[in-house]
C-alpha positions in Angstrom: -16.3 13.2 -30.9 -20.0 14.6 -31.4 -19.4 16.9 -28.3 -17.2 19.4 -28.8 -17.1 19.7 -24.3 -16.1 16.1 -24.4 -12.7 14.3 -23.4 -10.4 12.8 -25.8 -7.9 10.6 -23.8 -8.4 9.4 -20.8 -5.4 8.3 -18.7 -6.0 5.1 -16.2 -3.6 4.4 -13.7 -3.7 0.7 -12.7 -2.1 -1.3 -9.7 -0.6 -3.7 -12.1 -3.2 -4.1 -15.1 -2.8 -4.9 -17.9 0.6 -7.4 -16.8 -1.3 -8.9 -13.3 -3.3 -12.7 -13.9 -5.5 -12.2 -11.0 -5.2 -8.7 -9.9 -7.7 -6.1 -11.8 -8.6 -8.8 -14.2 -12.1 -7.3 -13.5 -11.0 -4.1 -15.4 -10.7 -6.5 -18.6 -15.0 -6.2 -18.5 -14.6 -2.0 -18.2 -11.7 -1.0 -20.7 -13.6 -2.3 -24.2 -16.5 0.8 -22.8 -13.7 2.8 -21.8 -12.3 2.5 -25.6 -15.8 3.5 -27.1 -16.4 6.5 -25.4 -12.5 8.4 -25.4 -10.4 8.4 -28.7 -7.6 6.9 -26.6 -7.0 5.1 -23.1 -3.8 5.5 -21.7 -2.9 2.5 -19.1 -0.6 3.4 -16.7 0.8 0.3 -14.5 2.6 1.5 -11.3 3.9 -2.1 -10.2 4.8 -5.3 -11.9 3.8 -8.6 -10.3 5.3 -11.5 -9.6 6.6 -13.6 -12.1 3.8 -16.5 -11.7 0.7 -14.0 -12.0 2.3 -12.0 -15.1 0.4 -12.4 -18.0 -0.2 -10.4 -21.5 -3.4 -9.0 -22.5 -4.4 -8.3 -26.3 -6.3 -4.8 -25.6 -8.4 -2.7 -28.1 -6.5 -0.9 -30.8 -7.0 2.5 -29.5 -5.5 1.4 -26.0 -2.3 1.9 -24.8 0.5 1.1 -21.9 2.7 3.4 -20.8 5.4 2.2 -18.3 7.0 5.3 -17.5 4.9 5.0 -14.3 6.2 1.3 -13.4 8.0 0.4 -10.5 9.3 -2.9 -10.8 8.8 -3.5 -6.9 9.9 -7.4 -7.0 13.4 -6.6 -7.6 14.9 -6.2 -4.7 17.7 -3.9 -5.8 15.5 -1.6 -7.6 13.5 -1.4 -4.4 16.6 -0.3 -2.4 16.9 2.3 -4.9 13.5 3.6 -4.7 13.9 3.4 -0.8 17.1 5.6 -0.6 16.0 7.6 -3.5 12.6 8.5 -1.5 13.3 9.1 1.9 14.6 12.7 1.7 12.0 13.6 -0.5 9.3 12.2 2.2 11.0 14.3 5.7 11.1 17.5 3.7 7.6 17.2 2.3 5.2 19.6 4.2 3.0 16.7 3.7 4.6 14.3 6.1 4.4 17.0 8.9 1.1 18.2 8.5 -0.3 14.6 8.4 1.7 13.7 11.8 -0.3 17.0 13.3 -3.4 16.1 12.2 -2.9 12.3 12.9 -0.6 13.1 16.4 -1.0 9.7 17.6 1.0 8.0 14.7 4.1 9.6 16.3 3.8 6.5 18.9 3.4 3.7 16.2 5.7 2.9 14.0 3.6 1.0 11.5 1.3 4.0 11.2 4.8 6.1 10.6 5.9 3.8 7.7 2.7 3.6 6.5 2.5 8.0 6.6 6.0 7.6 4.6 5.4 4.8 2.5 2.1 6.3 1.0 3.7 9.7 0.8 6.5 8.3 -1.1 4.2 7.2 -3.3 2.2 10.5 -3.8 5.2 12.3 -4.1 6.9 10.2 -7.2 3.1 10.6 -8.6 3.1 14.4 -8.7 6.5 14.3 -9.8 5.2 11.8 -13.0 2.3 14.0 -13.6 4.1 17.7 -14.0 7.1 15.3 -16.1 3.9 13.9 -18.0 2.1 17.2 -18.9 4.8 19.2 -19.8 6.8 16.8 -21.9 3.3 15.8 -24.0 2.4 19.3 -24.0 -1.1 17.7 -23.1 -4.3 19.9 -23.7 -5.7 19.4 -20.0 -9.0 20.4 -21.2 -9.6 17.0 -23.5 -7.6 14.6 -20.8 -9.1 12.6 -17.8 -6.8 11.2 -15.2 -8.8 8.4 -13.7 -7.0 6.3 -10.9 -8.8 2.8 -10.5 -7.7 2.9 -6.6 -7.7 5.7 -4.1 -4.3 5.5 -3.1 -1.3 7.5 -3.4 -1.4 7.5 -7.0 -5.0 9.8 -6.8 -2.7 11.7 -3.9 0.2 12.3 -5.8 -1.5 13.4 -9.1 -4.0 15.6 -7.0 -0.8 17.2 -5.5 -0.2 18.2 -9.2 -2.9 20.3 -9.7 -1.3 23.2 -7.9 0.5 23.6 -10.4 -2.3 22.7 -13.4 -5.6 23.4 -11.9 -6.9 22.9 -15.3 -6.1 18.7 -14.5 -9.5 16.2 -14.1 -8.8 14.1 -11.6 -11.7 11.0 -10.9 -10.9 8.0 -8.8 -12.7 4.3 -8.1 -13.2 3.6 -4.2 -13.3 -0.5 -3.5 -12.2 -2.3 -0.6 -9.0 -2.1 0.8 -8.6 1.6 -0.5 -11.9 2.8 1.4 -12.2 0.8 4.7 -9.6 1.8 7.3 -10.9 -1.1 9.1 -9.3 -3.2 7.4 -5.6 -2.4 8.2 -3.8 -2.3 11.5 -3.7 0.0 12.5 -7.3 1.6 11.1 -6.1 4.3 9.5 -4.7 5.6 5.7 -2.7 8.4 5.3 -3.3 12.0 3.5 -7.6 11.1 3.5 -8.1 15.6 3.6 -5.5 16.7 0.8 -6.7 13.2 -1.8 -10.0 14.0 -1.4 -9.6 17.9 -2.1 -8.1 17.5 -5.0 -10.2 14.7 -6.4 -13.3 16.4 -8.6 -15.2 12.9 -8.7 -15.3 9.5 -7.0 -17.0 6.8 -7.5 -17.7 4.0 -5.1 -18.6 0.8 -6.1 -21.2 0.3 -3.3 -23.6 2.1 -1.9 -21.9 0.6 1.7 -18.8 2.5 0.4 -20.6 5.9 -0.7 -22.3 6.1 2.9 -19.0 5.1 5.0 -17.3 8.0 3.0 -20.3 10.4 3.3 -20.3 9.3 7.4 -16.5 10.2 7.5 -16.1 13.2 5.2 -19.3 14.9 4.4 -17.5 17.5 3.8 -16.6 16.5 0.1 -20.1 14.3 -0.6 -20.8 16.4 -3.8 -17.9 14.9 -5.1 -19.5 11.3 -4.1 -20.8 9.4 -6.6 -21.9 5.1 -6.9 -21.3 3.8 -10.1 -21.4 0.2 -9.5 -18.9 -2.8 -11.2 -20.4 -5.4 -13.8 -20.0 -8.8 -15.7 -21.2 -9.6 -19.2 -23.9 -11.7 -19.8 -22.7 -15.2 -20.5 -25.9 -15.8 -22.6 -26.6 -19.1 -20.0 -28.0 -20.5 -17.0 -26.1 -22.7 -14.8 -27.2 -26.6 -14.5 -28.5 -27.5 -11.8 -27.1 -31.2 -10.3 -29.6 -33.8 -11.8 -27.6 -37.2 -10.1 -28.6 -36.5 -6.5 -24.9 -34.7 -5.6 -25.6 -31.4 -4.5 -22.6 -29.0 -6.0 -21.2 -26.0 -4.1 -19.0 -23.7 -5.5 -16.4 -20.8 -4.2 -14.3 -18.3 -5.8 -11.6 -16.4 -4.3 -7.9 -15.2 -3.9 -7.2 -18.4 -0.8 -5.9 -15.5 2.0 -7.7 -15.0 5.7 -9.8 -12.1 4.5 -11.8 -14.8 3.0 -11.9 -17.7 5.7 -12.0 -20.8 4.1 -11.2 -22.2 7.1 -14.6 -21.2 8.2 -16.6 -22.6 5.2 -14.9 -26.4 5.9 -15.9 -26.2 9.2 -19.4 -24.9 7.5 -19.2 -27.8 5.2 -18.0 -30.4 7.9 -21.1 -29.7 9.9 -23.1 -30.1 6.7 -21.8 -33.2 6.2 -23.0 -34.3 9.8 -26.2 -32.9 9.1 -26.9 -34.9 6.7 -25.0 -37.6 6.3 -27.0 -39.5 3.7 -26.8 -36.2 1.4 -23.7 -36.4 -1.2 -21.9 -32.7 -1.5 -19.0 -31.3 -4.1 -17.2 -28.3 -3.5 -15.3 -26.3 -5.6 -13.1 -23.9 -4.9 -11.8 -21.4 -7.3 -8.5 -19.4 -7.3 -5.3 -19.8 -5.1 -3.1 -18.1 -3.1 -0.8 -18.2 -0.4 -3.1 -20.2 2.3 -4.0 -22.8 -0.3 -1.8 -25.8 0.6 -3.1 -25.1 4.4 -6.5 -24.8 3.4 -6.5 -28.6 1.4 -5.0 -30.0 4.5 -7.7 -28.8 6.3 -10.1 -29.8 4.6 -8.7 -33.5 3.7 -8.4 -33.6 7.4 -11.9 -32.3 8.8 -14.3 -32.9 5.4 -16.2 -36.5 6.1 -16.8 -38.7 3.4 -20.1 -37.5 1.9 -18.3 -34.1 0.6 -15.7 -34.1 -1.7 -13.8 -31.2 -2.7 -11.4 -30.1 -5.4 -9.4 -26.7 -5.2 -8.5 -25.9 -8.9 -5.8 -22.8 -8.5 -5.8 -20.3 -10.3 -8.3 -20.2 -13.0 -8.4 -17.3 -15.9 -11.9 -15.4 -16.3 -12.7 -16.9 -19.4 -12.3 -20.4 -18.4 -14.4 -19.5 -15.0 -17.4 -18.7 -16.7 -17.0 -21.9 -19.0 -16.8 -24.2 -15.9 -20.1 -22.8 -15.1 -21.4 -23.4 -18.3 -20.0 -27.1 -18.6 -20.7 -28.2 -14.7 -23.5 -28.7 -13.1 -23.7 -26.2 -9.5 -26.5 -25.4 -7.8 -24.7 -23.2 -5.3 -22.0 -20.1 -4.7 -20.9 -19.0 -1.5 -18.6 -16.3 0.2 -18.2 -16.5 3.5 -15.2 -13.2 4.0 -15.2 -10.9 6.6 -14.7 -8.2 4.6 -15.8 -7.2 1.3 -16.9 -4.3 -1.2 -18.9 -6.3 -3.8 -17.4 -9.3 -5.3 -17.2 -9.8 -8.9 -16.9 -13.3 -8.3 -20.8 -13.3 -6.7 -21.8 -11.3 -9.7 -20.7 -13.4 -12.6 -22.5 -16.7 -10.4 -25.7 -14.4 -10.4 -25.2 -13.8 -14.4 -25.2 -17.6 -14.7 -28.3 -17.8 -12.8 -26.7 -19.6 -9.8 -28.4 -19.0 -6.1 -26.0 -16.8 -3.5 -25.0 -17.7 0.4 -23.2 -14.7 1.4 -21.8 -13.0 4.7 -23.8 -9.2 5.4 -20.2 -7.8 5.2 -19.6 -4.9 2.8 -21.4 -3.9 0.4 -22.6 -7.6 0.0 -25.9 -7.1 1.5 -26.5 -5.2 -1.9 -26.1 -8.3 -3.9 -27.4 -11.0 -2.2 -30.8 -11.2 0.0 -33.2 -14.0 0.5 -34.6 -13.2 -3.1 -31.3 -14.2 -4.6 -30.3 -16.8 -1.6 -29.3 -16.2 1.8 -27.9 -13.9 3.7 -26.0 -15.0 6.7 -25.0 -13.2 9.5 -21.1 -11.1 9.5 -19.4 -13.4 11.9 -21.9 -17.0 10.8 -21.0 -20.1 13.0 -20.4 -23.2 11.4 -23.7 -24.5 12.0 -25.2 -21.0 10.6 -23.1 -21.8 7.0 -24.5 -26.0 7.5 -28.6 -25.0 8.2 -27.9 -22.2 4.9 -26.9 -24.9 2.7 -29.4 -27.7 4.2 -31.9 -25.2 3.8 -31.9 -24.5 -0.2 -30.8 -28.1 -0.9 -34.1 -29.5 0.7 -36.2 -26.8 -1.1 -35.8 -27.6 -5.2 -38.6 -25.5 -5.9 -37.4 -22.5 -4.3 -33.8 -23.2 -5.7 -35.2 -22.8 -8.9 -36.9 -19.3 -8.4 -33.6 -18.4 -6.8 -31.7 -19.1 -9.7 -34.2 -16.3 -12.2 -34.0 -14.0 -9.6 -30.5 -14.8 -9.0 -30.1 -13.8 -13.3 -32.6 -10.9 -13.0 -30.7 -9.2 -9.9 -27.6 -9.5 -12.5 -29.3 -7.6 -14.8 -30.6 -4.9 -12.6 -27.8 -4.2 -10.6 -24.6 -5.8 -12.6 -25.1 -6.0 -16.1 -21.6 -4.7 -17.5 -23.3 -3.3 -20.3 -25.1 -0.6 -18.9 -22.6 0.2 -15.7 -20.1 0.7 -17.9 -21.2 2.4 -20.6 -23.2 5.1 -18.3 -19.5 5.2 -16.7 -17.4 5.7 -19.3 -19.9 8.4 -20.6 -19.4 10.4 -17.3 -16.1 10.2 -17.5 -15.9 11.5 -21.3 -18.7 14.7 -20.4 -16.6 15.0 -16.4 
């Protein structure tokens, strides 16, 4: 390094990357920066998944995995293990007390009470890696980052380590399901003070997320930062239909979060509207609803849309069916989001956006790139969005630059990253 302040290593603890198909396969865009900027990356999995979403990844030469972090979670046995293993570290931890004091109502509700122990558990076999970690690598603190891609026990655990090694850096990502307590049932995640007193950085992927955090905590907003996700440039634009079928295309893990069911409906009303129109959809990715969701639509879809769900579908091989197929269309109808990678990579092939105002989505997607519908859009608000654009070719067409030019602002992986990783190395 030039610097003689800046990091050397940088150790990034994962969900599952690099071993998971579908899950984090957006971090395959960051880790090539990540590489440039520290003389090594350490990856540190925590869980393996399943056997049909394991995959291997070729990474850059001066990344490396370490399992010693890994919990093979899908083997039941193992589990058991951890379980019994766990418990008695979780009712003598100070931690599990404290956060029942502060959080008195989750004496009454038991979910919130496994949830308190589950995440503790978690924390606590963190801390316990981290102080194994440090002292067994006789690791110079003062050329290491510890960056956690999700704040969630993991960012606990290893915060709880500093105690003990104050000297530690410790900067976390905030997405989705980490940040919004919304989202679970009950609305709530454990051990929110002690994480975020520990943490010295982290960086939200939205400005939605930054101002939800700074609402709930602005205590800590010094320590807020956005640094947003990105795509590569595919070095193409999208074809737009030329034989009179207007193509629609969607891309998403099939689970409720993302109500398919609510776009068929969307697209059977379409149909009605317009019942001399010809429509293809495409939906991209699978999941456990995905059997449900083509029965639904063979039995509600009329004749003028077809539809093909292709499962799971690797990055790579996305952005080639956008290159190959003519689509004049992308839409994302969830309920909840932080921003999708999925809507950026359609915006770097210039391709127009429909899009619920959930999230951090209304960052992404306006009326310059598409529409915006509405958090909770009837079927008939999803029909008169599509009608709309399909009807107006002109206005498509400026849709689909600014669609590519947004991309390029906002989402180009070049310059997120690399301003990223640069932080990180001079944190």
């Amino acid at each position: 390094m030039t610097n003689n302040s800046s990091r050397s290593t940088l150790v990034l603890i994962t969900g599952s990357y690099p071993y998971g198909a579908v899950a984090e396969s957006f971090l395959d865009k960051e880790i090539p920066y990540l590489c440039s900027a520290f003389d090594t990356v350490t990856i540190l999995p925590r869980t393996l998944p399943s056997e049909t979403e394991r995959i291997e990844r070729t990474l850059p030469r001066n990344a490396y995995v370490d399992n010693s972090l890994l919990l093979q979670r899908n083997i039941s046995t193992n589990r058991l293990i951890y379980i019994l293993q766990t418990i008695p570290l979780v009712i003598t931890s100070k931690y599990f007390y404290s956060e029942i004091l502060e959080n008195p109502w989750t004496i009454t509700n038991i979910t919130a009470l496994k949830r308190i122990a589950g995440f503790l558990a978690g924390a606590l076999r963190a801390k316990k890696w981290a102080q194994k970690y440090i002292k067994e690598n006789k690791i110079n603190l003062s050329k290491v980052v510890f960056y956690t891609y999700w704040l969630d026990a993991a960012t606990a655990g290893i915060g709880m380590a500093k105690r003990e090694h104050p000297e530690v850096r410790l900067v976390s990502r905030a997405h989705g399901g980490d940040l919004y307590e919304e989202r679970h049932n009950p609305p709530y995640i454990p051990l929110r003070y002690e994480t975020l007193f520990f943490l010295d950085r982290l960086y939200f992927i939205s400005e939605h997320g930054y101002n939800y955090f700074i609402h709930k905590f602005p205590h800590f907003q010094d320590k807020f930062e956005v640094a947003r996700l990105g795509v590569e440039d595919p070095g193409f634009i999208t074809e737009a239909s030329q034989d009179g079928v207007f193509r629609i295309v969607s891309c998403s893990y099939i689970v409720p979060v993302k109500r398919i069911d609510l776009l068929i409906r969307g697209l059977r009303e379409l149909g009605q509207k317009d019942p001399k129109g010809l429509f293809e959809w495409v939906h991209i990715g699978y999941g456990p609803l995905k059997e449900q969701m083509e029965e639904l639509a063979k039995k509600y879809l009329p004749e003028n849309i077809s539809f093909h769900f292709l499962g799971y579908v690797p990055n790579p091989e996305v952005i080639s069916f956008y290159q190959n197929n003519q689509v004049d269309l992308f839409i994302n109808v969830s309920s909840s989001e932080g921003i999708p990678v999925s809507i950026m990579e359609a915006q770097s092939c210039g391709i127009p956006v429909i899009a619920t105002a959930v999230g951090g989505i209304p960052e992404i997607v306006s009326n310059d790139v598409g529409i915006l519908l509405s958090e909770n859009p009837t079927p008939q608000e999803i029909a008169d969005a599509i009608w709309m654009l399909k009807n107006d070719s002109g206005g498509l067409e400026l849709l689909k630059k600014n669609s590519k030019s947004n991309w390029n602002k906002m989402y180009n992986a070049k310059k997120n990253y690399q301003t990223f990783s640069s932080k990180l190395n001079q944190s």
